[in-house]
N, CA and C atoms as an extended XYZ file, in Angstrom:
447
Properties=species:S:1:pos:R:3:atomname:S:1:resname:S:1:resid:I:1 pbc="F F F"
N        14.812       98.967       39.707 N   UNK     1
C        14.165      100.238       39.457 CA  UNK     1
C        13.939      100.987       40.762 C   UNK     1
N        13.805      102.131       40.855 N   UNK     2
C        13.797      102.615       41.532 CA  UNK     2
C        12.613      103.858       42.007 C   UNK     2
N        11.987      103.478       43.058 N   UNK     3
C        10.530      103.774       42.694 CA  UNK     3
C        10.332      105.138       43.205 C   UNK     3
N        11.219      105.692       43.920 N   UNK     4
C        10.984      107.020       44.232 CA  UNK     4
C        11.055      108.268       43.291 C   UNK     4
N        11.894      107.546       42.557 N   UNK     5
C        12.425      108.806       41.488 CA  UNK     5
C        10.980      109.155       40.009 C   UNK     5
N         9.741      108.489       40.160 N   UNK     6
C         8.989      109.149       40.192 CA  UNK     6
C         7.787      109.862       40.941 C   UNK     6
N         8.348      110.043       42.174 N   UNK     7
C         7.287      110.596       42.716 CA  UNK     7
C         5.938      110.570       42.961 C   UNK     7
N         4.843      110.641       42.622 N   UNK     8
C         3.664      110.455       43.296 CA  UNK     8
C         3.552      109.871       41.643 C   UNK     8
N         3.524      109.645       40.936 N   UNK     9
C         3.292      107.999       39.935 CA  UNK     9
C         2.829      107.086       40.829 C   UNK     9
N         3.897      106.517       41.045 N   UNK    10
C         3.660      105.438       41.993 CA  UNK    10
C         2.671      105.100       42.632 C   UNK    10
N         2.589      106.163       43.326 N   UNK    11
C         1.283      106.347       44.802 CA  UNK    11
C         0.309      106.120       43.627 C   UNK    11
N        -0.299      106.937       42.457 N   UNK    12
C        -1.200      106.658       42.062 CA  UNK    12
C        -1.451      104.935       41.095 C   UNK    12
N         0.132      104.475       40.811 N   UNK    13
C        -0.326      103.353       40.153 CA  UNK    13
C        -1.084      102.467       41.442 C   UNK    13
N        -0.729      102.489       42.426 N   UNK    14
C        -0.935      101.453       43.567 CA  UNK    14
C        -2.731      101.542       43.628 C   UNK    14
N        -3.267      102.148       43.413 N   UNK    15
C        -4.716      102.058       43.151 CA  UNK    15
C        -5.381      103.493       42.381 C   UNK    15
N        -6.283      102.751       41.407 N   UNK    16
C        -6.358      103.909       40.744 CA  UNK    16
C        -7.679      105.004       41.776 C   UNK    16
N        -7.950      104.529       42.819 N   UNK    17
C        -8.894      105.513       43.766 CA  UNK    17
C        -7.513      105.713       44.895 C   UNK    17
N        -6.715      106.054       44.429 N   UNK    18
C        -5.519      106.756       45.380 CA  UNK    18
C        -5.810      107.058       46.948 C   UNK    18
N        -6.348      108.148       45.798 N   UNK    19
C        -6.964      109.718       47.568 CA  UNK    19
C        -5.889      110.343       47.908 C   UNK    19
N        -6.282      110.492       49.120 N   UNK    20
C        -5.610      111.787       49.415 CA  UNK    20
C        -4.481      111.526       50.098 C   UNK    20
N        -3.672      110.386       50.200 N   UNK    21
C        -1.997      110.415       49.983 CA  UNK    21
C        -1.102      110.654       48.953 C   UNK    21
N        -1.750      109.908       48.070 N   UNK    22
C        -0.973      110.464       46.394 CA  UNK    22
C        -1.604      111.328       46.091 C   UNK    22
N        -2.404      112.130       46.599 N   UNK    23
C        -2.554      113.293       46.202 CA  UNK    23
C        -1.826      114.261       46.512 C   UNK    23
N        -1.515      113.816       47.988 N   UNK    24
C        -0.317      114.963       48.555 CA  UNK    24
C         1.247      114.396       48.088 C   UNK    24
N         0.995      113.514       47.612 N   UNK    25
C         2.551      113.025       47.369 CA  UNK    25
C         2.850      113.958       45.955 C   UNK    25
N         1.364      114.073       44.979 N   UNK    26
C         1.791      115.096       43.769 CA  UNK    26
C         2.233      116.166       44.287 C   UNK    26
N         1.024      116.919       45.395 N   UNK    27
C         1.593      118.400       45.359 CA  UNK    27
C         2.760      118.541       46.369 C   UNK    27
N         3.124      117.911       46.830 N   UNK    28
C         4.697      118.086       47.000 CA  UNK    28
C         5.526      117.830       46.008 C   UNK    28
N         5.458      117.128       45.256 N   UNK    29
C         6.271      116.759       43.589 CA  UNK    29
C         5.913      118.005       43.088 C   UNK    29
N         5.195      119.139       43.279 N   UNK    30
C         4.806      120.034       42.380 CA  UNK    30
C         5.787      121.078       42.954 C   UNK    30
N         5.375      121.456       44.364 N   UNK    31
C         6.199      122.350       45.163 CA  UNK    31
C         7.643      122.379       45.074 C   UNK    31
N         7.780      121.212       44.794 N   UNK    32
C         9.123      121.003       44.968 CA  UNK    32
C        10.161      121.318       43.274 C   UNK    32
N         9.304      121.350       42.447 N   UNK    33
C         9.247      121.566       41.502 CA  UNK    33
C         9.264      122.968       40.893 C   UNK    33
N         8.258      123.803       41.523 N   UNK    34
C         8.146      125.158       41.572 CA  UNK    34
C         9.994      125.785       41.832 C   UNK    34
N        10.159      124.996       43.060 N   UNK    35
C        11.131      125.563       43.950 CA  UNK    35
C        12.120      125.604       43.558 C   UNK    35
N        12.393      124.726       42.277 N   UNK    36
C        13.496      124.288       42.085 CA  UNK    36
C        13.521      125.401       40.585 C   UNK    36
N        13.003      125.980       40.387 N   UNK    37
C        13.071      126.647       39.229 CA  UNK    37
C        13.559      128.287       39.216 C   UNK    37
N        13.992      128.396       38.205 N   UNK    38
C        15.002      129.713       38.540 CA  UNK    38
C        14.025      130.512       37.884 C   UNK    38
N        13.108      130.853       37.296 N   UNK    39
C        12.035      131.479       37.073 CA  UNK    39
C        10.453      131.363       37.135 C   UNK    39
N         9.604      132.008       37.589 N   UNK    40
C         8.093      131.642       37.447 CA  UNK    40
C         7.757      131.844       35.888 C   UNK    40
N         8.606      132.362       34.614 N   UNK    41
C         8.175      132.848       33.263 CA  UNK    41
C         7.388      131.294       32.882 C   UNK    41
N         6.347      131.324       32.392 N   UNK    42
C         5.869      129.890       31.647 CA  UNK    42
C         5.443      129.057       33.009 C   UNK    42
N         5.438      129.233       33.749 N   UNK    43
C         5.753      128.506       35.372 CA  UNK    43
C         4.553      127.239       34.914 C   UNK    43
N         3.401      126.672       34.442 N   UNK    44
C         2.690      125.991       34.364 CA  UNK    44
C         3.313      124.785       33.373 C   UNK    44
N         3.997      125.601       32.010 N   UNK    45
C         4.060      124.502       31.239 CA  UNK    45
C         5.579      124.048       31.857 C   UNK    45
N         6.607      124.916       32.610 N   UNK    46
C         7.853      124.506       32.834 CA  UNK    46
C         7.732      123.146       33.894 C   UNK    46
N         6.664      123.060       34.866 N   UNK    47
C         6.404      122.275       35.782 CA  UNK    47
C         5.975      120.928       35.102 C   UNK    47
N         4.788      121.658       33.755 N   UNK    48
C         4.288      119.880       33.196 CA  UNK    48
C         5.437      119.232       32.631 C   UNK    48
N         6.569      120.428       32.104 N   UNK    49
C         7.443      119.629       31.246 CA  UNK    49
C         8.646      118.325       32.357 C   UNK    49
N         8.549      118.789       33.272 N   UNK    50
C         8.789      118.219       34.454 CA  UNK    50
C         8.327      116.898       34.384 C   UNK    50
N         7.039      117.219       35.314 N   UNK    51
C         6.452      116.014       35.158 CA  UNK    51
C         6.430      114.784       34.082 C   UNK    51
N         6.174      115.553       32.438 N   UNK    52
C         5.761      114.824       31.586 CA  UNK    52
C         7.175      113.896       31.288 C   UNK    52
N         8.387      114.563       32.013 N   UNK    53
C         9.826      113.794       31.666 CA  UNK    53
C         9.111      112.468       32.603 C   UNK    53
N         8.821      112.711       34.111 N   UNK    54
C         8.875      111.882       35.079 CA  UNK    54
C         8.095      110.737       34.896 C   UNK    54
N         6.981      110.850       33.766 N   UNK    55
C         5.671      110.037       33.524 CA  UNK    55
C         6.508      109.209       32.498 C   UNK    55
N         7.202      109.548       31.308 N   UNK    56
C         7.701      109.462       30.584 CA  UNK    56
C         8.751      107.734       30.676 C   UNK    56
N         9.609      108.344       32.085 N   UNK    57
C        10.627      107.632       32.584 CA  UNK    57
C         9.939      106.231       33.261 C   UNK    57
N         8.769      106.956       33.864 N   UNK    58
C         7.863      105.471       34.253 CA  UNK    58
C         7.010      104.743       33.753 C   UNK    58
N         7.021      105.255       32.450 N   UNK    59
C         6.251      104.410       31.482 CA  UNK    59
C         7.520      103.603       31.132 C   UNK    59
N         8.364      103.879       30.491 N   UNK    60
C         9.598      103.345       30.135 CA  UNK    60
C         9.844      101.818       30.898 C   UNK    60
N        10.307      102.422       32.147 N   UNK    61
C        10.755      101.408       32.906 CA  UNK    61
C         9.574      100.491       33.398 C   UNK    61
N         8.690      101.098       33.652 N   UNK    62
C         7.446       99.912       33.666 CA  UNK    62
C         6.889       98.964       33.321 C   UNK    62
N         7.224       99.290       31.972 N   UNK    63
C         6.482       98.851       30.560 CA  UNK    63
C         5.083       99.382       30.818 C   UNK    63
N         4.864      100.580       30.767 N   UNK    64
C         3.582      100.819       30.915 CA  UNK    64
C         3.492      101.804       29.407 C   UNK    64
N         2.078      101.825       28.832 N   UNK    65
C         1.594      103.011       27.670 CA  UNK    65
C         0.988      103.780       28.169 C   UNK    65
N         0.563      104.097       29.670 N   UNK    66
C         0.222      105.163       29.980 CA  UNK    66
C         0.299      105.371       31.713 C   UNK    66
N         0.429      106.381       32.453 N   UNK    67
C         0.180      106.805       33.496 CA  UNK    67
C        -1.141      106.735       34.129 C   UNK    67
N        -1.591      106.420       35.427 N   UNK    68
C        -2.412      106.045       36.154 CA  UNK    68
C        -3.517      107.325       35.691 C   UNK    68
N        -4.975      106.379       35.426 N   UNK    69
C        -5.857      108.212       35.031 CA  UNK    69
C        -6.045      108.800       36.218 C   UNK    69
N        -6.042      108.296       38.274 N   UNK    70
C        -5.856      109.198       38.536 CA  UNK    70
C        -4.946      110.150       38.766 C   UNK    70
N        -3.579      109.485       38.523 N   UNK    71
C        -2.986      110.438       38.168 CA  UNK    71
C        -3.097      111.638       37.640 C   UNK    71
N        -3.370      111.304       36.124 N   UNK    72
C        -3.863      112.344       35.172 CA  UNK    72
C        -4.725      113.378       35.641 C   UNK    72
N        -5.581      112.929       36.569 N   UNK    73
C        -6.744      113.732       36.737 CA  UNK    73
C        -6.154      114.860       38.062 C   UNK    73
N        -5.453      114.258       38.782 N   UNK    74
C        -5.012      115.091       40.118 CA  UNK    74
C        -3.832      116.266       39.392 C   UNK    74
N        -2.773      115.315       38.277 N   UNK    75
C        -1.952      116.651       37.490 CA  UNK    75
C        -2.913      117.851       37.346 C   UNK    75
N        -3.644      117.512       36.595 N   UNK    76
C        -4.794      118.144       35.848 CA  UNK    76
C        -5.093      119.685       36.678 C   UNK    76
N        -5.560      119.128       38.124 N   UNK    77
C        -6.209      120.100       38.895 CA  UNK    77
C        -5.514      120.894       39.395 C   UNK    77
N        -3.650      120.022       39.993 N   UNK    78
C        -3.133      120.504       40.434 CA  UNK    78
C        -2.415      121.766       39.478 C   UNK    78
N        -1.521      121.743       38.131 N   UNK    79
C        -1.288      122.594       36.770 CA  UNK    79
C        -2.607      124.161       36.768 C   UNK    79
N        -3.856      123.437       37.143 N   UNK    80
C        -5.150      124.291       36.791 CA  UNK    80
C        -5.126      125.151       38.013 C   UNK    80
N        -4.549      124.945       39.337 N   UNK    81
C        -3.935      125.746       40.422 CA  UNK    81
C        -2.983      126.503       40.359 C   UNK    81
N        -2.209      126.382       39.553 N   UNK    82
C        -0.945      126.879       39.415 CA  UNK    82
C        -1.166      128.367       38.808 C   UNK    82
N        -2.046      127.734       37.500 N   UNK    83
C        -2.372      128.560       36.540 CA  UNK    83
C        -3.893      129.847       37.071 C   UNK    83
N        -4.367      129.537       37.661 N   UNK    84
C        -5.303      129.978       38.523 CA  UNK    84
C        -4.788      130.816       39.753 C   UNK    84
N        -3.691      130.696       40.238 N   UNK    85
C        -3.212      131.247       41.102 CA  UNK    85
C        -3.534      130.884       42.750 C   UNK    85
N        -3.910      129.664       42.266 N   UNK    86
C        -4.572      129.217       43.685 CA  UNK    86
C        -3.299      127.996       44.510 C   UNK    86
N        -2.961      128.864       45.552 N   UNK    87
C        -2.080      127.421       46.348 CA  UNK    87
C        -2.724      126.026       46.712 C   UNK    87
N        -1.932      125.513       46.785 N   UNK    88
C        -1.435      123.827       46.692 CA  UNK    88
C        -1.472      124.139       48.367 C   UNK    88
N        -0.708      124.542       48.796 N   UNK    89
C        -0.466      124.496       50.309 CA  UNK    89
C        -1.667      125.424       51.230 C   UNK    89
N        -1.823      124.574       52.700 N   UNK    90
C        -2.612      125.322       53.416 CA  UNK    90
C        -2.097      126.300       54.176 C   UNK    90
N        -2.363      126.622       55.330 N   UNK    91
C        -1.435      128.045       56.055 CA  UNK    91
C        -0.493      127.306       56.812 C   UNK    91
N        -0.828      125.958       57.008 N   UNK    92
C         0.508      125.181       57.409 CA  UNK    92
C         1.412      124.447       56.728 C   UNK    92
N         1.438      125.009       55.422 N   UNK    93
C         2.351      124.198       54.955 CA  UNK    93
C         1.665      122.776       54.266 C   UNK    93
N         0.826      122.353       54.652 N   UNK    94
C         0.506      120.855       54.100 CA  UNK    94
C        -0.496      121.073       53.398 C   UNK    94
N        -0.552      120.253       51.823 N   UNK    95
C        -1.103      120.087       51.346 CA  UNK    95
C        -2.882      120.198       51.505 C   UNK    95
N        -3.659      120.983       50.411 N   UNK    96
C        -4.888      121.536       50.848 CA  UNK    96
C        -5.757      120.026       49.900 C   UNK    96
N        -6.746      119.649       50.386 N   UNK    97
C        -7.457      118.850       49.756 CA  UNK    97
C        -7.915      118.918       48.333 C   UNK    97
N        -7.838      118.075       47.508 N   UNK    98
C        -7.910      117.709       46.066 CA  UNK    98
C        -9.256      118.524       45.551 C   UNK    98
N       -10.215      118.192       46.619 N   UNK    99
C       -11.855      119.073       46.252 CA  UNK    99
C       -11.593      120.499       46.494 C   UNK    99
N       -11.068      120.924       47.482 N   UNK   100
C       -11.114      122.420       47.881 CA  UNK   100
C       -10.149      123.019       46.799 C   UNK   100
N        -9.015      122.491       46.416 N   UNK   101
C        -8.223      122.823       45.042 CA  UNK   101
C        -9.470      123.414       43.962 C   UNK   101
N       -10.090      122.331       43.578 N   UNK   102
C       -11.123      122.479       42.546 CA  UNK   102
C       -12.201      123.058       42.669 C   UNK   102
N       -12.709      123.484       43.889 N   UNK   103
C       -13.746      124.854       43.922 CA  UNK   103
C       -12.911      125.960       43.814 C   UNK   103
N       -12.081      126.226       44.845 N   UNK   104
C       -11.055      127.457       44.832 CA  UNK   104
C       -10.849      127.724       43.348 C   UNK   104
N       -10.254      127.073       42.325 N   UNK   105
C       -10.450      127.327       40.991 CA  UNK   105
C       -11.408      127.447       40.028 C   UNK   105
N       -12.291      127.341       40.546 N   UNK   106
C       -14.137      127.427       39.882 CA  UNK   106
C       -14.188      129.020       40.468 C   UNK   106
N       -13.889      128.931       41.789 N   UNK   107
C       -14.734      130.301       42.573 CA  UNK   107
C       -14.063      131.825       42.617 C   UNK   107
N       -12.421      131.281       42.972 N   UNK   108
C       -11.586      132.231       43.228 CA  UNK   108
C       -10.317      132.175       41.996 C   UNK   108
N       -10.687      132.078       40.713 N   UNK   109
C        -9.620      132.480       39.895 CA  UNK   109
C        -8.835      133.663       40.612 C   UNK   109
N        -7.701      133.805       40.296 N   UNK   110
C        -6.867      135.209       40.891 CA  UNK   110
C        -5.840      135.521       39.786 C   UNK   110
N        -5.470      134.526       39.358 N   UNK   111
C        -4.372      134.795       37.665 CA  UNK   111
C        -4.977      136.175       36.986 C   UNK   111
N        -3.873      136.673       37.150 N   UNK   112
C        -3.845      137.942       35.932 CA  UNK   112
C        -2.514      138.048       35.374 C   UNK   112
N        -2.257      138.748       34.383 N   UNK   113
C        -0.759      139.031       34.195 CA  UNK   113
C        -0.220      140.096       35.271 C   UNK   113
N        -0.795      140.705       35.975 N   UNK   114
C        -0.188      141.011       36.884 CA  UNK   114
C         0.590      140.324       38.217 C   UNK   114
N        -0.196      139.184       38.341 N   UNK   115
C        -0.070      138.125       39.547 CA  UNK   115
C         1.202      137.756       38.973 C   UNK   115
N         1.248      137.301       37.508 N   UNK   116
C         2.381      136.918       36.775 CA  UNK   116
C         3.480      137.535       36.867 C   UNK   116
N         3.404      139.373       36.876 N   UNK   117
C         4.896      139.390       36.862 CA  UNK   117
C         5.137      139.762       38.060 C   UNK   117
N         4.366      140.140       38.935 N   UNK   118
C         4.641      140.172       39.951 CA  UNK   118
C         5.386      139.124       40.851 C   UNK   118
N         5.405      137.764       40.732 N   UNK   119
C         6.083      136.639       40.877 CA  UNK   119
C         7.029      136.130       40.548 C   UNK   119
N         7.338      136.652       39.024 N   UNK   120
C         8.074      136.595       38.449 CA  UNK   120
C         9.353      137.875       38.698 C   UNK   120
N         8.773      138.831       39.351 N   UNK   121
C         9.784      139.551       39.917 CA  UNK   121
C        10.024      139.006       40.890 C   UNK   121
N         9.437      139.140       42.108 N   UNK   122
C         9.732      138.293       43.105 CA  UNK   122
C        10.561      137.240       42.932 C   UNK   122
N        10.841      136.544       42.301 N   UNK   123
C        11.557      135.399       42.184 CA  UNK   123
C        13.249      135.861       41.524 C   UNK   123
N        13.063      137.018       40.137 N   UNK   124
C        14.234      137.614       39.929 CA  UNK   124
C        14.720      138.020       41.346 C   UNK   124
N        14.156      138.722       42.353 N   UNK   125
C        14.616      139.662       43.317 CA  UNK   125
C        15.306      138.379       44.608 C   UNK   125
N        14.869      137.353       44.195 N   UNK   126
C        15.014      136.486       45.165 CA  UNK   126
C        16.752      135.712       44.545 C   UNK   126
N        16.628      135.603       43.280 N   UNK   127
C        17.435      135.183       43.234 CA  UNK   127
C        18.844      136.226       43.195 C   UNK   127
N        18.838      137.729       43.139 N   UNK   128
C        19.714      138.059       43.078 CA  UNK   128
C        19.891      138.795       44.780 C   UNK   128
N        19.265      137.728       45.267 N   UNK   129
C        19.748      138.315       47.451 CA  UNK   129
C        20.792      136.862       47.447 C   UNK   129
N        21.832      137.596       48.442 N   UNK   130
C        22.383      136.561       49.034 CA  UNK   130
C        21.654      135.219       49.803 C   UNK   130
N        22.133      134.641       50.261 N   UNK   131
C        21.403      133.454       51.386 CA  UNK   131
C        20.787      133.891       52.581 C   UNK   131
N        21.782      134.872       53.171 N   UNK   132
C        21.724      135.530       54.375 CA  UNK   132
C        20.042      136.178       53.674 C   UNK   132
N        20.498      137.427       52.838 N   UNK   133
C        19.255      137.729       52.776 CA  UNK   133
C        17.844      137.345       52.415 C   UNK   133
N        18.023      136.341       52.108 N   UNK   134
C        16.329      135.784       51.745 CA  UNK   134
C        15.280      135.438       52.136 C   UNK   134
N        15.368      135.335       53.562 N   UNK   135
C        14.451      135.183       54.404 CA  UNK   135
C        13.733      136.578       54.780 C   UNK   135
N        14.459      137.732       54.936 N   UNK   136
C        14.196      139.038       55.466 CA  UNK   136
C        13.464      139.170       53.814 C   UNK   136
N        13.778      138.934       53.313 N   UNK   137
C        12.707      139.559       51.488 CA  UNK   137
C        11.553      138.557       51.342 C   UNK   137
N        11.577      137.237       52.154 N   UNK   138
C        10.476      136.739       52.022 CA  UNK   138
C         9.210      137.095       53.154 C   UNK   138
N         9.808      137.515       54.326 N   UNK   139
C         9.164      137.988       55.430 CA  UNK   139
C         8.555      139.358       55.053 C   UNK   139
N         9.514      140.318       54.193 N   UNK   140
C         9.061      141.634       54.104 CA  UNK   140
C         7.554      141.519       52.965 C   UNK   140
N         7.805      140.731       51.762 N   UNK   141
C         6.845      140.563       51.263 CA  UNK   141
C         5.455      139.993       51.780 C   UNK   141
N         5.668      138.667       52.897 N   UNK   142
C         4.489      138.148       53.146 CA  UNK   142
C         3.571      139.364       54.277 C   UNK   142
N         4.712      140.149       54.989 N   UNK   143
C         4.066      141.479       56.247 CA  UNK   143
C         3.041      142.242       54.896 C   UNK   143
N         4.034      142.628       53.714 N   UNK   144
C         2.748      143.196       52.624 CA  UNK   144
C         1.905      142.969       52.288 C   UNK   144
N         1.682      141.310       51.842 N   UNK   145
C         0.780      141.215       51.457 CA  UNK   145
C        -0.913      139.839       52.246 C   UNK   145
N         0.389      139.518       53.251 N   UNK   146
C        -0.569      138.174       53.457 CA  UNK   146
C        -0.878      138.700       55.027 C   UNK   146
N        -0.100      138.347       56.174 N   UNK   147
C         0.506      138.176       57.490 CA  UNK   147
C         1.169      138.884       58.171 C   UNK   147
N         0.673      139.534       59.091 N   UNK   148
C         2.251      139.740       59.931 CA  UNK   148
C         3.500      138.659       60.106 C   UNK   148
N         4.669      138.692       60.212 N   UNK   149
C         5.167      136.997       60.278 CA  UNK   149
C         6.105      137.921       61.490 C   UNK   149
């Protein structure tokens, strides 16, 4: 078997008080997940359906009837980010802590359907730039709205 190919499973079967390695091992399984998707439309349930294959496959091969609860519980927060509009990632790139996830979503909801299609354009617009161009459309957007870069 092969233990990578579920992703932060693992990390969480290895103890069910994980922390904050399999925690970052999810939200990179998440990111990476995001990334890989040719649309943000549904973007929350397209990601669980993801996952729920990956949980699925390691119950299987495990012999397990269920996935680690902290697992469950870190999906949970991380999906409730997604949907909230709150990043996974800090300004460097690495994973933001499991607690600060879960106030940020108590404090700073930001989801609207606007956030929605707005992303969801963004992502059409992304996919119809060449290679060359995609960096200059990701730079022009973040000078708008976040950063100078």
């Amino acid at each position: 078997m092969e233990e990578n190919k579920y992703g932060s499973i693992v990390a969480f079967a290895v103890s069910e008080n994980a922390g904050e390695s399999a925690w970052g091992a999810l939200v990179k399984d998440v990111v990476a997940i995001v990334a890989s998707l040719a649309s943000a439309t549904n973007l929350v349930e397209q990601v669980d359906g993801v996952l729920k294959s990956k949980e699925n496959e390691y119950k299987a091969d495990f012999n397990k009837t269920a996935v680690p609860k902290a697992y469950r519980s870190a999906k949970c927060v991380a999906l409730k980010a997604l949907e909230c509009g709150v990043s996974l990632l800090d300004g460097s790139g690495e994973p933001r802590g499991k607690t600060l996830v879960e106030k940020l979503c108590k404090t700073d909801p930001v989801v609207t359907k606007d956030i929605l299609d707005y992303w969801n354009q963004f992502l059409d617009r992304l996919n119809q730039c060449t290679d060359e161009d995609k960096l200059s459309v990701v730079k022009e957007e973040m000078n708008k709205y976040l950063i100078p870069f």
